[in-house]
Backbone and ligand atoms as CSV (ligand in chain L), in Angstrom:
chain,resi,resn,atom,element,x,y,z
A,1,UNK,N,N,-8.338,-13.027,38.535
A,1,UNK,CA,C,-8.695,-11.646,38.167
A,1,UNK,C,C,-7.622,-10.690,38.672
A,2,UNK,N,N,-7.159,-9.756,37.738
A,2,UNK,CA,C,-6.013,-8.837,38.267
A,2,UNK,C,C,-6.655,-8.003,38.756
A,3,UNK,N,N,-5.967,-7.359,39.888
A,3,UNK,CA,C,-6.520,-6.236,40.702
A,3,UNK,C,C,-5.751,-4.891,40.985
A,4,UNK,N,N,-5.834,-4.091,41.210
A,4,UNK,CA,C,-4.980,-3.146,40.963
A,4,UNK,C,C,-4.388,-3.077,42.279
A,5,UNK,N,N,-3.210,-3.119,41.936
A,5,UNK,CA,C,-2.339,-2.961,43.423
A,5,UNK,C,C,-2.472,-1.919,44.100
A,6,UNK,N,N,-3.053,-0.569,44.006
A,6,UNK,CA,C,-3.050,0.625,44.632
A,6,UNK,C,C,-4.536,0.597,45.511
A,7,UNK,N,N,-5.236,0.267,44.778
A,7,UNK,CA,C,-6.126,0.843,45.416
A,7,UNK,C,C,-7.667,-0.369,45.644
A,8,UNK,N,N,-6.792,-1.880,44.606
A,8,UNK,CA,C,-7.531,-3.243,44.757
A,8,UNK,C,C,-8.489,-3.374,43.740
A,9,UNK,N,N,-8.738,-2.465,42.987
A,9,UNK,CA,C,-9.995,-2.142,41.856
A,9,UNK,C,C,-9.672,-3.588,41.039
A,10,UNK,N,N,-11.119,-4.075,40.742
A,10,UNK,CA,C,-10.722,-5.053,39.510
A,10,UNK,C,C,-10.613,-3.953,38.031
A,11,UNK,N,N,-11.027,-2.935,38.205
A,11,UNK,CA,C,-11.177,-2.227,36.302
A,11,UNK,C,C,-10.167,-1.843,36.032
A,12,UNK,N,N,-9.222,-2.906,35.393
A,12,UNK,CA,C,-8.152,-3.220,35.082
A,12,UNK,C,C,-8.299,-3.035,33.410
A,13,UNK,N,N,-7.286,-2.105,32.784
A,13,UNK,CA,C,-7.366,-2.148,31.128
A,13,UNK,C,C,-6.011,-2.517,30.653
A,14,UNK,N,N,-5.544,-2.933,29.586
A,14,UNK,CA,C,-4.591,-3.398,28.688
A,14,UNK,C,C,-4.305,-2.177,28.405
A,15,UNK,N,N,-3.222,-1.483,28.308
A,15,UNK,CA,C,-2.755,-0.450,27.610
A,15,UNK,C,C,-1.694,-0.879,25.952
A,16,UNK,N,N,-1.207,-1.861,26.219
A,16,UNK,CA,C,-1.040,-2.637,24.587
A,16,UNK,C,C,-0.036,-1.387,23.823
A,17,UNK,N,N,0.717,-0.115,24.566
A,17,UNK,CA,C,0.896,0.214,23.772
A,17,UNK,C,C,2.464,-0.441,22.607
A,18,UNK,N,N,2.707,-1.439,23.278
A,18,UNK,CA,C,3.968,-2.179,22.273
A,18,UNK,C,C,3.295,-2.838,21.565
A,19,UNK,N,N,2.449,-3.697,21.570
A,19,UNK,CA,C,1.811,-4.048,20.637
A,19,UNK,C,C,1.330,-3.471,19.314
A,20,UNK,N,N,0.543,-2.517,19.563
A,20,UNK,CA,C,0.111,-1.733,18.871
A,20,UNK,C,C,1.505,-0.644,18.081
A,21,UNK,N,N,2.225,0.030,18.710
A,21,UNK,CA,C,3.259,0.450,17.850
A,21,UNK,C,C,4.312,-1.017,16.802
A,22,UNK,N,N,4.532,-1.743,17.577
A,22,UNK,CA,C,5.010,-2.898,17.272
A,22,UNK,C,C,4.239,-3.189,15.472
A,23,UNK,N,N,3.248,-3.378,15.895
A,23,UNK,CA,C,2.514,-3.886,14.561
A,23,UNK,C,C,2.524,-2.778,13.533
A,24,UNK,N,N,2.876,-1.622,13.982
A,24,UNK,CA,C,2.454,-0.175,12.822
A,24,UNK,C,C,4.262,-0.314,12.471
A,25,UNK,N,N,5.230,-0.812,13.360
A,25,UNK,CA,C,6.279,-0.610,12.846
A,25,UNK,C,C,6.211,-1.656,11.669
A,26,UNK,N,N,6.007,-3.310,12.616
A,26,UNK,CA,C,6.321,-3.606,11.457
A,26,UNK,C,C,5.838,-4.210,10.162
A,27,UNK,N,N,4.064,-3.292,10.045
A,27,UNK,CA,C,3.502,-3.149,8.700
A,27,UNK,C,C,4.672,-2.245,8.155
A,28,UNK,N,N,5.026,-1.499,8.493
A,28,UNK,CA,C,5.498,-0.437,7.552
A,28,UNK,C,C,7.115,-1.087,6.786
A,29,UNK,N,N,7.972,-1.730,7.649
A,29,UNK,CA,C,8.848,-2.417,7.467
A,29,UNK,C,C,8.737,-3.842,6.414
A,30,UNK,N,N,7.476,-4.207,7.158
A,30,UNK,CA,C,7.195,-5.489,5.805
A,30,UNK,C,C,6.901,-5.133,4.725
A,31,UNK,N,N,5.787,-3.993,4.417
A,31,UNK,CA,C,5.538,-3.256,2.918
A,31,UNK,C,C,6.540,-2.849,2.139
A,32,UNK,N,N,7.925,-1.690,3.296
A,32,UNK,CA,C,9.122,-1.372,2.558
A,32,UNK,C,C,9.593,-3.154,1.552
A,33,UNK,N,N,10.110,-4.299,2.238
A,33,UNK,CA,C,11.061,-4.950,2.475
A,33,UNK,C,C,9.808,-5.875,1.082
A,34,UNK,N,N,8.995,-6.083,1.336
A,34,UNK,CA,C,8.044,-6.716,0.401
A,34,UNK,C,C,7.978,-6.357,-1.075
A,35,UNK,N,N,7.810,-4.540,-0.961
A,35,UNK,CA,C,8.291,-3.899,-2.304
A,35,UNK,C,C,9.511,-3.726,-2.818
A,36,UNK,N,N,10.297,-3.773,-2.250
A,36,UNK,CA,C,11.692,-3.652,-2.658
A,36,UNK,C,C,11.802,-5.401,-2.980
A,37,UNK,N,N,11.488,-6.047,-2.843
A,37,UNK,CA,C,12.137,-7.475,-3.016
A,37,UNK,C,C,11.242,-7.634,-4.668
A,38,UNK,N,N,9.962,-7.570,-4.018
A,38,UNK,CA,C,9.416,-7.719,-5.556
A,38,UNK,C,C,9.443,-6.943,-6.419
A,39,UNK,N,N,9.868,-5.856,-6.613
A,39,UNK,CA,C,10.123,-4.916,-7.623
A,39,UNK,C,C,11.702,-5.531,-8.375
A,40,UNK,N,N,12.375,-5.708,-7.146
A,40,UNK,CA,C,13.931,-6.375,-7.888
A,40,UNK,C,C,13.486,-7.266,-8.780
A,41,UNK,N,N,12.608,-8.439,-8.225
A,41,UNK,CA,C,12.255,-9.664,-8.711
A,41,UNK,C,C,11.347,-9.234,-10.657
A,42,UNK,N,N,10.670,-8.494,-10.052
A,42,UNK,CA,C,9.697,-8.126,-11.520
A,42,UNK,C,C,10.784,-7.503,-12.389
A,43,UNK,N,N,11.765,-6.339,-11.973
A,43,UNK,CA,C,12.444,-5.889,-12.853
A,43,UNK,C,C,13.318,-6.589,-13.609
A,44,UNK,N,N,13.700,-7.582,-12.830
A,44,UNK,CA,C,14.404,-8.881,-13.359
A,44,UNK,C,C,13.540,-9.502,-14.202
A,45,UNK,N,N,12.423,-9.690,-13.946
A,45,UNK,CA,C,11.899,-11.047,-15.237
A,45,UNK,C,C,11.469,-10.056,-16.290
A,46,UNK,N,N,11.208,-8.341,-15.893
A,46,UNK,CA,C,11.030,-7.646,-16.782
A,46,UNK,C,C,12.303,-7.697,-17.846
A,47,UNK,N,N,12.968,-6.857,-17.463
A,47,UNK,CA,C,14.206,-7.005,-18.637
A,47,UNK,C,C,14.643,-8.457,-18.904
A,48,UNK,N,N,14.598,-9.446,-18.499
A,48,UNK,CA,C,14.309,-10.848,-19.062
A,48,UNK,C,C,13.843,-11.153,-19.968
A,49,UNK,N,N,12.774,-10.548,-20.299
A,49,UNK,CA,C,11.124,-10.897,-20.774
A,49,UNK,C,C,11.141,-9.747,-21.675
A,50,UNK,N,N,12.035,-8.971,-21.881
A,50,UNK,CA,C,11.967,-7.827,-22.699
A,50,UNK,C,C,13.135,-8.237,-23.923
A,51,UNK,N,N,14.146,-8.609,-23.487
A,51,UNK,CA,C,15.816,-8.774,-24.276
A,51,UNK,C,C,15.305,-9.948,-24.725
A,52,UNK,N,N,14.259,-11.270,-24.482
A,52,UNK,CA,C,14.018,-12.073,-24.863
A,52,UNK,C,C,13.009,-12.043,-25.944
A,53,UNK,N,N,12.280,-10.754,-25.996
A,53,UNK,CA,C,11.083,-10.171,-27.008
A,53,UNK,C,C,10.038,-11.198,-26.818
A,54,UNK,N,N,9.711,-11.923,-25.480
A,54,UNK,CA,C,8.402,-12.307,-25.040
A,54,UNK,C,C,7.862,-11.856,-24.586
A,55,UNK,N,N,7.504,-11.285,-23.684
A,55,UNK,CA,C,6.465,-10.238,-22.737
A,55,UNK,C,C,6.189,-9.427,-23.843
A,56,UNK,N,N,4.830,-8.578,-23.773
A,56,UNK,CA,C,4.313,-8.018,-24.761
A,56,UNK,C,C,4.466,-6.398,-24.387
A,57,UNK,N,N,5.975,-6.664,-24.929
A,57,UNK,CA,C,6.334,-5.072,-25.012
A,57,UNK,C,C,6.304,-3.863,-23.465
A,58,UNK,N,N,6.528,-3.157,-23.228
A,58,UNK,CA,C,7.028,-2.114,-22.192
A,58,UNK,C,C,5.733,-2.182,-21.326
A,59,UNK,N,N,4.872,-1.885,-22.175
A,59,UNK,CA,C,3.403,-1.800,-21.402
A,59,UNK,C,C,3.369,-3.252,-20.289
A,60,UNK,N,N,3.396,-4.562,-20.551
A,60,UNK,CA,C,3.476,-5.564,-20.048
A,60,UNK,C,C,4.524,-5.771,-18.844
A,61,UNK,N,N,5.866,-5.118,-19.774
A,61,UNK,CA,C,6.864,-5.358,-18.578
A,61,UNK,C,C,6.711,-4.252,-17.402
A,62,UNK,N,N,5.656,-3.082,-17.532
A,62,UNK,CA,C,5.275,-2.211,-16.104
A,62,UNK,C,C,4.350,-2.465,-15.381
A,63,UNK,N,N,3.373,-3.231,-16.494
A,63,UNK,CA,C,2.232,-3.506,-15.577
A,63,UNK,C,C,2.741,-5.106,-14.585
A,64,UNK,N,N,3.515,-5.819,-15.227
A,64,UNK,CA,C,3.784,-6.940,-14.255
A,64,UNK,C,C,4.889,-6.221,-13.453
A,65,UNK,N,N,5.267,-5.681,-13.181
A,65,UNK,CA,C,6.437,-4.784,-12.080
A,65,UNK,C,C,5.448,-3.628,-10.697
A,66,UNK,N,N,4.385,-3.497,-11.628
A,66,UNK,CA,C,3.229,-2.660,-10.787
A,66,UNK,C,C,2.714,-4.054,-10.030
A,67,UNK,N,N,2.369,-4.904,-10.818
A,67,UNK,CA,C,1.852,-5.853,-9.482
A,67,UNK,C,C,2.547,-6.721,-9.065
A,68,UNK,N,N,3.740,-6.788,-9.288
A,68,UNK,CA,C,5.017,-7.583,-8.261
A,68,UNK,C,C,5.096,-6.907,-7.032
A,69,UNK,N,N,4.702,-5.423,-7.734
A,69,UNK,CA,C,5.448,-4.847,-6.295
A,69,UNK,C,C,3.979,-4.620,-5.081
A,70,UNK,N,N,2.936,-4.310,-5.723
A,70,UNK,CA,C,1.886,-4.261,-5.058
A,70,UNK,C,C,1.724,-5.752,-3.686
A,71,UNK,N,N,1.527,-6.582,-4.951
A,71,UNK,CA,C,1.482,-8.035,-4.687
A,71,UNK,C,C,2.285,-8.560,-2.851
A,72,UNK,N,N,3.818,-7.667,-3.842
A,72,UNK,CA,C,5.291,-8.152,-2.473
A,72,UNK,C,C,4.809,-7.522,-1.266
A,73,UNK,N,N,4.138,-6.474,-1.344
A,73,UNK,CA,C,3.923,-5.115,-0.463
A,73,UNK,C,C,2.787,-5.668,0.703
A,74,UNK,N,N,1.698,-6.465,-0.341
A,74,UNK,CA,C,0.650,-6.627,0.638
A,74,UNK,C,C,0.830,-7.750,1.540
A,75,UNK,N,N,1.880,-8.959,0.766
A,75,UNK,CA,C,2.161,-9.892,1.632
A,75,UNK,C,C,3.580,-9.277,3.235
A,76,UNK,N,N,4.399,-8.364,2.181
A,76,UNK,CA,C,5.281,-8.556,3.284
A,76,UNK,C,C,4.596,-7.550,4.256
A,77,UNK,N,N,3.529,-6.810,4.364
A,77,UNK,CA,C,2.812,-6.033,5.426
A,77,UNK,C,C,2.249,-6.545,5.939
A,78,UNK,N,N,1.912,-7.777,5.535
A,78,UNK,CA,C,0.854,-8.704,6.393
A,78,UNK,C,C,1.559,-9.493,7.368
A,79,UNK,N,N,2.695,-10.061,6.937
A,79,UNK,CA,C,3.925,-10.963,7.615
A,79,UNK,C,C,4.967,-9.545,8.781
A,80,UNK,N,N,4.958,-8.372,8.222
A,80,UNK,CA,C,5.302,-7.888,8.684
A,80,UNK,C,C,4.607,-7.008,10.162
A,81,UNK,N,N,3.101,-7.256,9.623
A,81,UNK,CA,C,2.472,-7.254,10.952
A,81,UNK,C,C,2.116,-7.772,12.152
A,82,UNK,N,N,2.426,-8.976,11.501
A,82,UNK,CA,C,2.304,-10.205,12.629
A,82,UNK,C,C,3.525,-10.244,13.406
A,83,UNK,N,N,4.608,-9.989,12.765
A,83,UNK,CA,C,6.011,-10.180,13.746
A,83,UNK,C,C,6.060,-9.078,14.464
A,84,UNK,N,N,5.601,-7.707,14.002
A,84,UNK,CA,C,5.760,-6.502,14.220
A,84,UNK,C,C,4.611,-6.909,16.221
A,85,UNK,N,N,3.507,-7.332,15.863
A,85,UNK,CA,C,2.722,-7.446,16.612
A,85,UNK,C,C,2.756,-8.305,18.313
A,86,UNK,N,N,3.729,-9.494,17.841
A,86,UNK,CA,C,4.261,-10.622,18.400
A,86,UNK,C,C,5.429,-9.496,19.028
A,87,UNK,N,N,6.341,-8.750,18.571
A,87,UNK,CA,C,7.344,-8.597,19.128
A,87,UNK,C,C,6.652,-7.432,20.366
A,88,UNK,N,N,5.627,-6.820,19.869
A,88,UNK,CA,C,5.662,-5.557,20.841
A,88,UNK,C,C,4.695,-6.333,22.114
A,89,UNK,N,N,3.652,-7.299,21.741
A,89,UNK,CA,C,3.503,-8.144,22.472
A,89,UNK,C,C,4.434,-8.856,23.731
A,90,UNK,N,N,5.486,-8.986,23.512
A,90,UNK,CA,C,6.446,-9.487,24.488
A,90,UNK,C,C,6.994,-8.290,24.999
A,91,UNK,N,N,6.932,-7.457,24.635
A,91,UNK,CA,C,7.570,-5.697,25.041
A,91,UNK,C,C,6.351,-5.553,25.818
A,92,UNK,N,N,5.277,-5.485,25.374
A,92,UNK,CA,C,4.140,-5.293,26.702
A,92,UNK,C,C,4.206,-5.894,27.993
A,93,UNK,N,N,4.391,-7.302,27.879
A,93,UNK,CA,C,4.213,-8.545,28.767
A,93,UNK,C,C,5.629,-8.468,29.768
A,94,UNK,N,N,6.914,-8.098,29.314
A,94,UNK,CA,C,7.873,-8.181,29.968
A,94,UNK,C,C,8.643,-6.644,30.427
A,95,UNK,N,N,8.130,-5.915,29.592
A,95,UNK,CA,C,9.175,-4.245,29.590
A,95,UNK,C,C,8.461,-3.192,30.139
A,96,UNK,N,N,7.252,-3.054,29.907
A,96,UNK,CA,C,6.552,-1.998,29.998
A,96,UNK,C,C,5.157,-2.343,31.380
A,97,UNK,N,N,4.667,-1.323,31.453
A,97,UNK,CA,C,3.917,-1.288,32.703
A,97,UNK,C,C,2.352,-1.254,31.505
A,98,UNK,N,N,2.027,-2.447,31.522
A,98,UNK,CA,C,1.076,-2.855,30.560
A,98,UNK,C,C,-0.330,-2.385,31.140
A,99,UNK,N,N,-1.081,-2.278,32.258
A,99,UNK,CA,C,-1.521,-2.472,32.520
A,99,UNK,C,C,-2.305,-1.264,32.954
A,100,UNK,N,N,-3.252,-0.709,33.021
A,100,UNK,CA,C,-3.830,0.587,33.817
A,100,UNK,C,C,-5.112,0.152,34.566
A,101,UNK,N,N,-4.819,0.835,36.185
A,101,UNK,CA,C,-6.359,0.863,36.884
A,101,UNK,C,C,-6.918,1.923,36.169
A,102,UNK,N,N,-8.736,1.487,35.919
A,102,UNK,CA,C,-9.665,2.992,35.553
A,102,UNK,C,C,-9.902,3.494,36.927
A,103,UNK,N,N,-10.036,3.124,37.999
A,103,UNK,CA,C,-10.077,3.934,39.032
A,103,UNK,C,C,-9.169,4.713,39.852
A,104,UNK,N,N,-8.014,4.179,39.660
A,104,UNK,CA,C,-6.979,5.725,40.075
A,104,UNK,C,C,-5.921,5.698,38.657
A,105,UNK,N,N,-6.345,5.538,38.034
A,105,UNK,CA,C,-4.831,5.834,36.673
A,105,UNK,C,C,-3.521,4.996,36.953
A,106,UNK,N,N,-3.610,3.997,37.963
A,106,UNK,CA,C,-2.269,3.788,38.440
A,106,UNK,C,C,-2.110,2.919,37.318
A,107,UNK,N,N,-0.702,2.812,36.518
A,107,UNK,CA,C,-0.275,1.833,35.845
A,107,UNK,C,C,0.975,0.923,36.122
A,108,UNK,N,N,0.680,-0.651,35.959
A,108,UNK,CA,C,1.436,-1.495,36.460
A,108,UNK,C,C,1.736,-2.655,35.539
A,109,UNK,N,N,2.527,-3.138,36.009
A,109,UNK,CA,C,2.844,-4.675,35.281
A,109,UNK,C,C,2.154,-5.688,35.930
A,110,UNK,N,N,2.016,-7.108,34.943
A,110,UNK,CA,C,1.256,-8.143,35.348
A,110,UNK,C,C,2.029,-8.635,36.736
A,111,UNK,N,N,3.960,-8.648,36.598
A,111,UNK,CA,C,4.045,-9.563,37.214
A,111,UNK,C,C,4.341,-8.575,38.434
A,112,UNK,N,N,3.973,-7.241,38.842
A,112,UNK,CA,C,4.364,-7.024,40.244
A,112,UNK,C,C,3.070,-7.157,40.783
L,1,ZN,ZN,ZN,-6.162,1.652,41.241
């Protein structure tokens, strides 16, 4: 049980705040990087699929480019949250003073 070095209290809280920014960064980074990849990708099989006169006309080639990119967006935010999450995770655990007593505010790291 961690105890607070100041004053010995066990009411010890996680303050998480790398974590938590960590993961908002990198939802936001995976959604960018997710939509931009699949939008290239759709616009490509779009005009593919257009010069080839298979896809059924303009309407078809936006609506499959609307959900390439949706599609890219939700996966790479999801992947991008997890790394985003993992990284600020180790920023908590090693960089930052993770840790807060509720009985005097003192905040500390695990390993002092
Ligand atoms: Zn304390």
């Amino acid at each position: 049980m961690t105890k607070c070095p100041c004053c010995a209290s066990p009411r010890i809280m996680s303050r998480n705040h790398g974590r938590t920014v960590g993961g908002a960064v990198g939802t936001v980074g995976g959604v960018a990087g997710g939509v931009a990849s699949a939008w290239r990708g759709a616009t490509a099989g779009a005009s593919l699929g257009a010069s080839a006169g298979v896809i059924a006309g303009p309407a078809g080639s936006l609506l499959g480019s609307i959900a390439g990119a949706a599609i890219g967006g939700l996966v790479g935010g999801a992947f991008g949250c997890e790394l985003g999450t993992r990284v600020g995770e180790a920023v908590d655990e090693n960089l930052l003073d993770n840790l807060e007593c509720l009985s005097c505010g003192h905040t500390f790291s695990r390993s002092s």
